[in-house]
C-alpha positions as CSV (number, residue, x, y, z in Angstrom):
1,X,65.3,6.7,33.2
2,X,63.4,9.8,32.3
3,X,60.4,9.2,34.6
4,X,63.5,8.5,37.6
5,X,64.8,12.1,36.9
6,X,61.5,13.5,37.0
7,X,60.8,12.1,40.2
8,X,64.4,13.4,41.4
9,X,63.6,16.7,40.3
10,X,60.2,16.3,42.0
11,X,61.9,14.9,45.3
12,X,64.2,18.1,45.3
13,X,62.2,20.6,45.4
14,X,59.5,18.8,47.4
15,X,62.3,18.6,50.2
16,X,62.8,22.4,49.7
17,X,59.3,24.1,49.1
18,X,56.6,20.7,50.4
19,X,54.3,20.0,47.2
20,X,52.1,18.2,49.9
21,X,49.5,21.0,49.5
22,X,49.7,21.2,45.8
23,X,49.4,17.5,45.7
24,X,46.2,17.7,48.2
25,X,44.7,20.2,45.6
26,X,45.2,18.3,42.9
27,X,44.0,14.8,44.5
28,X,40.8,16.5,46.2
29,X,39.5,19.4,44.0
30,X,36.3,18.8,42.3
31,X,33.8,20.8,40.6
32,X,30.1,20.5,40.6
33,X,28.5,19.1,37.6
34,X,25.1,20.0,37.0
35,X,23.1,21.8,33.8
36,X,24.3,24.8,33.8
37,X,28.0,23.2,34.6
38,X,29.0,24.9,30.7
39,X,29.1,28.6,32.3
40,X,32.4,27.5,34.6
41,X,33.9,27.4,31.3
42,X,34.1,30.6,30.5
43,X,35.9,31.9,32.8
44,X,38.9,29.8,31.9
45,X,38.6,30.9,28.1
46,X,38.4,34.2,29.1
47,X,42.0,34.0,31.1
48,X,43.0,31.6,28.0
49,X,42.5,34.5,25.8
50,X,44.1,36.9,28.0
51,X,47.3,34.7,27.7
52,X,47.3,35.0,24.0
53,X,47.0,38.6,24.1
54,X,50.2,38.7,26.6
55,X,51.8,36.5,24.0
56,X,51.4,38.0,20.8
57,X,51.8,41.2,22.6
58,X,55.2,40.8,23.2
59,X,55.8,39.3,19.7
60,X,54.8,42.6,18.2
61,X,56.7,44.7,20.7
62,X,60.0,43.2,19.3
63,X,59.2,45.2,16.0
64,X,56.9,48.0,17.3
65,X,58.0,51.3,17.6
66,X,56.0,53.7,19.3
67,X,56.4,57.2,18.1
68,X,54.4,59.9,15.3
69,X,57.0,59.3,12.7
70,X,57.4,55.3,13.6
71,X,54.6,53.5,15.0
72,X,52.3,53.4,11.2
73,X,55.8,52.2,9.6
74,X,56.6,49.1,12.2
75,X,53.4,48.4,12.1
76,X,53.2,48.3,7.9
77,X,56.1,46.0,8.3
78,X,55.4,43.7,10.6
79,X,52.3,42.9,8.4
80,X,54.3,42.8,5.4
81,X,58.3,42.0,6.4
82,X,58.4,39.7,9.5
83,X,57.9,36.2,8.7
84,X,54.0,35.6,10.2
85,X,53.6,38.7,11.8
86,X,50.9,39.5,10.0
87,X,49.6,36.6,11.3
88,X,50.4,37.5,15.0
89,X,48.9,41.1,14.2
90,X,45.4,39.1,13.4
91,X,45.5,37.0,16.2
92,X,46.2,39.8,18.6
93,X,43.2,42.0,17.4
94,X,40.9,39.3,17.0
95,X,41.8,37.9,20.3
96,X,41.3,41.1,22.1
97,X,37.8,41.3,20.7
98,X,37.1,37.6,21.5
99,X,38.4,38.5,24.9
100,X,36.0,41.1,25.5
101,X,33.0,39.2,24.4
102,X,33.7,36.1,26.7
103,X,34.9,38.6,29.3
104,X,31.0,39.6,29.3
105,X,30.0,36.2,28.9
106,X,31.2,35.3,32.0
107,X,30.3,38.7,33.7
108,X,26.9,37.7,32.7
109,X,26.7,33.8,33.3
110,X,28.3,35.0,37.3
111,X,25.0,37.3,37.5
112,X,22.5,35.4,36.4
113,X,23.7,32.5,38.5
114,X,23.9,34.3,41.8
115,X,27.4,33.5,41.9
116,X,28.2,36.8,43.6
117,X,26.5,36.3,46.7
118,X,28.1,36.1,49.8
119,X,30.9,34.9,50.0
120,X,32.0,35.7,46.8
121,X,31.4,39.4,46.9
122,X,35.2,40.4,46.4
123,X,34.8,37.9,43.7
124,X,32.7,39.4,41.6
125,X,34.0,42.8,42.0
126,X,37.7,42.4,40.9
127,X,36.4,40.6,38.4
128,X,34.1,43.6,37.5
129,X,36.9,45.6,37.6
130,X,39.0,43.5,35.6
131,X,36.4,43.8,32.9
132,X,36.7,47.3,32.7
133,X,41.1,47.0,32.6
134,X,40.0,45.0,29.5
135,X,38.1,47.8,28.3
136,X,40.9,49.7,29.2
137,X,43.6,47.5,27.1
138,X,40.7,48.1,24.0
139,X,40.7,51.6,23.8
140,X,44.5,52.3,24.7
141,X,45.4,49.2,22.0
142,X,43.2,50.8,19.5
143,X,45.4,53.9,18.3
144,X,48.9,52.3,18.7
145,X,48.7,51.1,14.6
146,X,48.8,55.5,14.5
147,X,46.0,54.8,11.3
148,X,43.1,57.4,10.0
149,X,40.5,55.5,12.3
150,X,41.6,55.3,15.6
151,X,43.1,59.2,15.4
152,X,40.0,60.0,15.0
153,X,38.3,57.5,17.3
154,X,40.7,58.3,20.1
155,X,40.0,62.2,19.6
156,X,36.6,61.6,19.8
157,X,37.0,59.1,23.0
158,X,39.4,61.9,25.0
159,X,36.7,64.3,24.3
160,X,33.9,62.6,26.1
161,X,36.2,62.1,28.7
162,X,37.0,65.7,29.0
163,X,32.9,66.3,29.4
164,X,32.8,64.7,33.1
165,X,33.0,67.3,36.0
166,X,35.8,68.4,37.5
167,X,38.3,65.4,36.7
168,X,37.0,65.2,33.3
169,X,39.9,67.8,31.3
170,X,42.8,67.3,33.5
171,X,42.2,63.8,33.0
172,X,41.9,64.2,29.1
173,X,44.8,66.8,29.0
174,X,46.8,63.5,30.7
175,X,45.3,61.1,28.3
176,X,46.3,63.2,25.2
177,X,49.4,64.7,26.3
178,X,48.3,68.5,25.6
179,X,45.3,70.2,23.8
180,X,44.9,67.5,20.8
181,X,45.8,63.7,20.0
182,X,49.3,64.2,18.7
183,X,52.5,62.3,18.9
184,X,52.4,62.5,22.6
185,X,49.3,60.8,22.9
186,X,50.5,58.3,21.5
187,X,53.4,57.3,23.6
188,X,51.3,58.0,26.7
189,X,48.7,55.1,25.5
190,X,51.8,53.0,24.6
191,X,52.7,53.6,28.5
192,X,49.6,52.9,29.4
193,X,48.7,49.9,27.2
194,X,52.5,47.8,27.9
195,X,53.3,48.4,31.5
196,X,50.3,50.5,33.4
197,X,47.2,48.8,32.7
198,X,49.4,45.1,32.8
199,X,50.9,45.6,36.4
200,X,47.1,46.9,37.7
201,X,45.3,44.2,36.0
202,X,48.1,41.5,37.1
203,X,47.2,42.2,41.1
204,X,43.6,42.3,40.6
205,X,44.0,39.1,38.1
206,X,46.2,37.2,41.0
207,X,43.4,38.6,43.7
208,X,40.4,37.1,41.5
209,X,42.0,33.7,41.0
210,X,43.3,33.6,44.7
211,X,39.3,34.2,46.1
212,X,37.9,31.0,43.1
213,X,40.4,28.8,44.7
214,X,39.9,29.6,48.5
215,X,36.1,29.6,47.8
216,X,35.6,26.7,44.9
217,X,33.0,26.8,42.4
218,X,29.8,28.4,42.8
219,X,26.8,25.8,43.6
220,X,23.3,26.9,42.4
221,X,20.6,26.7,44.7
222,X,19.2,23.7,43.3
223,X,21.8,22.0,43.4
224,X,22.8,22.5,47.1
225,X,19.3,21.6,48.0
226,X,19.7,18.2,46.6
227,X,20.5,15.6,48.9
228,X,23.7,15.0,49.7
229,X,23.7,11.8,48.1
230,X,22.4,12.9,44.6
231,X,24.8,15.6,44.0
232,X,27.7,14.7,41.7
233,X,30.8,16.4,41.4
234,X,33.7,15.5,39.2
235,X,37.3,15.9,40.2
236,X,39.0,19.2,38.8
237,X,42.2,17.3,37.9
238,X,41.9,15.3,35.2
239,X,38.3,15.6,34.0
240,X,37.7,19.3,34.6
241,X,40.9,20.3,33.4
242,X,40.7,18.2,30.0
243,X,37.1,19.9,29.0
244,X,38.8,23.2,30.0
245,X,41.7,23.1,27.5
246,X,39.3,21.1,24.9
247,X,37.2,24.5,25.0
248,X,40.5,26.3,24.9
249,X,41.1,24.4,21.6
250,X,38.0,25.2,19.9
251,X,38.1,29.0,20.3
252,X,42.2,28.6,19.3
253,X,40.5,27.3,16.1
254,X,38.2,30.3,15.9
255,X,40.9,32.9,16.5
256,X,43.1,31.3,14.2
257,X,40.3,31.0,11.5
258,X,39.1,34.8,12.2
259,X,42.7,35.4,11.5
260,X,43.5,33.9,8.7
261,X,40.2,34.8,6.6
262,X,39.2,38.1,8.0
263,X,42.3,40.0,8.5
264,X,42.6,43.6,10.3
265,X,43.0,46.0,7.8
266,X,45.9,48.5,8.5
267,X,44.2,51.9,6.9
268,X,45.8,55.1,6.4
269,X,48.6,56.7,8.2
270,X,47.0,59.5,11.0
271,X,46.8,63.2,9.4
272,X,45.9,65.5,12.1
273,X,45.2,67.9,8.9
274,X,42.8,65.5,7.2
275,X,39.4,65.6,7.5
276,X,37.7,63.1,9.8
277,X,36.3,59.8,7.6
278,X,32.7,59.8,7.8
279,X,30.7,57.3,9.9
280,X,33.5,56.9,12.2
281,X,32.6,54.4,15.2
282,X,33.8,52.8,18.2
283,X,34.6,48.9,18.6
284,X,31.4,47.2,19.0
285,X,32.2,47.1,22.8
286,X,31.8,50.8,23.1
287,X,29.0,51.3,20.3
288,X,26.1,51.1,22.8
289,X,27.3,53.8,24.8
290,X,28.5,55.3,21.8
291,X,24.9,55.7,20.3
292,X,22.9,56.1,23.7
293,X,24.8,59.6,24.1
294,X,24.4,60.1,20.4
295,X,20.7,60.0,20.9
296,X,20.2,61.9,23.9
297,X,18.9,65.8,23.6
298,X,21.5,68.9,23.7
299,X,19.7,69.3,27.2
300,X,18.2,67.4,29.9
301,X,16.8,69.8,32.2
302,X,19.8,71.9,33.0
303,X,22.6,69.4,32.0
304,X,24.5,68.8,28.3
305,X,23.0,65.8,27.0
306,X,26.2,63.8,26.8
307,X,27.3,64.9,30.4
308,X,24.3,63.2,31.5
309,X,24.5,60.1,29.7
310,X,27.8,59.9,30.9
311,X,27.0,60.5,34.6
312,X,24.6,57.6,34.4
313,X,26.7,55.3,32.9
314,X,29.2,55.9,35.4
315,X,26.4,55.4,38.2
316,X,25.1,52.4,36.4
317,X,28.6,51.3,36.2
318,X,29.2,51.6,39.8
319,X,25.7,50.0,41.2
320,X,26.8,46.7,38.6
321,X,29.9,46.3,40.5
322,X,28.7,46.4,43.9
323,X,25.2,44.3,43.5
324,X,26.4,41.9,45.8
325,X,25.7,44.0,48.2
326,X,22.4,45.3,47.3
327,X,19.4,43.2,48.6
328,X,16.4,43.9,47.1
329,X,13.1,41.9,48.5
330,X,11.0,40.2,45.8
331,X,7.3,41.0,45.3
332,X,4.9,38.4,46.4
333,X,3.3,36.7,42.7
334,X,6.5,37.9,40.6
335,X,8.2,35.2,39.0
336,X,11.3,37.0,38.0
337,X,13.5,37.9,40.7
338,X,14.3,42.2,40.7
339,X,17.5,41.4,39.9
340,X,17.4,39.2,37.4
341,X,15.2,41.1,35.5
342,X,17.6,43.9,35.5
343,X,20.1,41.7,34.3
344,X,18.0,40.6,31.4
345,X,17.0,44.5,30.7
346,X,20.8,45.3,30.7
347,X,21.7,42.9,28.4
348,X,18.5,43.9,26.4
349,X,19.7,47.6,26.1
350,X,23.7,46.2,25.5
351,X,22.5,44.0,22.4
352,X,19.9,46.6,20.6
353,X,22.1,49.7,21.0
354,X,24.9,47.9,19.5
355,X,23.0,46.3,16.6
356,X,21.2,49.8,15.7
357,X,24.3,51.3,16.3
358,X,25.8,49.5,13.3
359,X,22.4,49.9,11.5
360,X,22.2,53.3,11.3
């Protein structure tokens, strides 16, 4: 009886809207399956993740109330007076961080694979520039709780900010509101982290996805110069789908585990009049830039240190994103392709200035 309904409902709106195409997808999709098959994963965990921060996110906005005299409180008790939403807190910070860390994952599993090469060069940068929205949702997330920390953290975020040229202290007079981090602040990076930053990274979100389906799955070189005959594939729906959602499962378990034995601490309410804690630092997503401009020089040639390091980040930021189209000819005798080895360099530089970061 139940499966004659379904295929009522099914026949309805096929009649209205034609599921042939859906159907066709689902019967004719398949995925390349080769050694290094484990890096398609990670995209799907990283949109997995993103789902769980959209859900939790709108758990905690039933209680939250932004505001200088509000935002610590709701805050204090959803963690201590909503039935599991201390819970929900967890596994809304933790899966932001998890988020981030597979969102560079797959960043760097696309590069190292060549996956951005043409056609997929729209590919790879909406997804670049969803990687920075992510970065975006970090920072603006981080001072909603209104504690001690991210006060402080955010004051000392706006101000770097307000060291680029020209756009740099409009732009942090915008971020903050006024002259300082204050109430106002806050409800502009409430704005920004609840309907801004969601609506942007929805389009580019729907863009990225729309350009993985019309293009498939990326195949390595080797494996397109296999004959035709030797290359396997396996279809998308059921057998790529099932190993998608059993990784899905295992980082659920993670996040779940991270929240239930490590829990984010809440801290002290914000004091605008209290003195800064010492050894304040960024999430460990920012603490490589963080400590690169804390060991630059007061002055490079005629420049502020900090300005510096900040101009080429923002030039190193904009080169990553559109490598797709830069072609640079390998050397005759080196094994390493250029790019590659920048890759490797990058990730070099990301790793040790975030461990010594934390070291020192």
């Amino acid at each position: 009886m139940i499966k004659n309904i379904g295929s009522k409902i099914a026949s309805w709106i096929d009649e209205r809207y034609n599921l042939e195409p859906l159907r066709n997808l689902i019967k004719h999709k398949k995925v390349p399956a080769h050694r290094y098959s484990i890096w398609y994963y990670m995209g799907g965990v990283t949109l997995f993740l993103f789902f769980v921060q959209l859900l939790t996110g709108i758990l905690l906005l039933l209680y939250y109330r932004p505001g200088e005299d509000s935002a610590y409180e709701s805050v204090r008790f959803i963690v201590t007076e909503v039935k599991f939403g201390w819970l929900i807190r967890n596994v809304h910070s933790w899966s932001a961080n998890l988020l981030v860390l597979f969102a560079f994952i797959h960043m760097f599993s696309v590069f190292f694979s060549k996956a951005y090469k043409k056609p997929r060069e729209l590919t790879w940068v909406t997804g670049f520039i969803l990687l920075v929205l992510t970065l975006a949702f970090g920072f603006s997330g981080y001072l909603l709780p209104w504690n001690e920390l991210a006060f402080f953290a955010t004051k000392v975020g706006t101000d770097i900010v307000g060291v680029v040229p020209i756009i740099g202290e409009p732009l942090k007079m915008i971020l903050r509101g006024g002259e300082d981090v204050t109430g106002a602040t806050l409800s502009r990076f409430f704005g920004i982290h609840v309907a801004i930053l969601p609506a942007i990274f929805t389009v580019f979100l729907v863009a990225h996805l729309f350009f993985i389906q019309q293009q498939g799955m990326h195949e390595p070189e080797k494996f397109k110069n296999l004959p035709e005959n030797k290359k396997k594939y396996i279809p998308f729906f059921p057998d790529f789908a099932l190993k998608d959602l059993l990784f899905w499962v295992v980082v659920f378990n993670i996040l779940i585990f991270l929240a239930l034995y490590f829990p984010w601490e809440l801290g002290n309410k914000a004091d605008a009049f209290a003195p800064a804690p010492e050894g304040i630092k960024p999430e460990w997503y920012f603490m490589f830039m963080f400590h690169t401009l804390k060991l630059l020089p007061a002055h490079i040639l005629f420049i502020e240190g900090e300005l510096f390091g900040i101009l080429i980040f923002g030039v190193a930021a904009v080169i990553w994103m559109l490598i797709p189209f830069i072609k640079i000819k390998q050397k005759h005798g080196w094994k390493i392709q250029p790019l590659t080895l920048i890759g490797i360099l990058v990730v070099f530089f990301i790793a040790v200035m975030t461990i010594i970061g934390y070291l020192v």
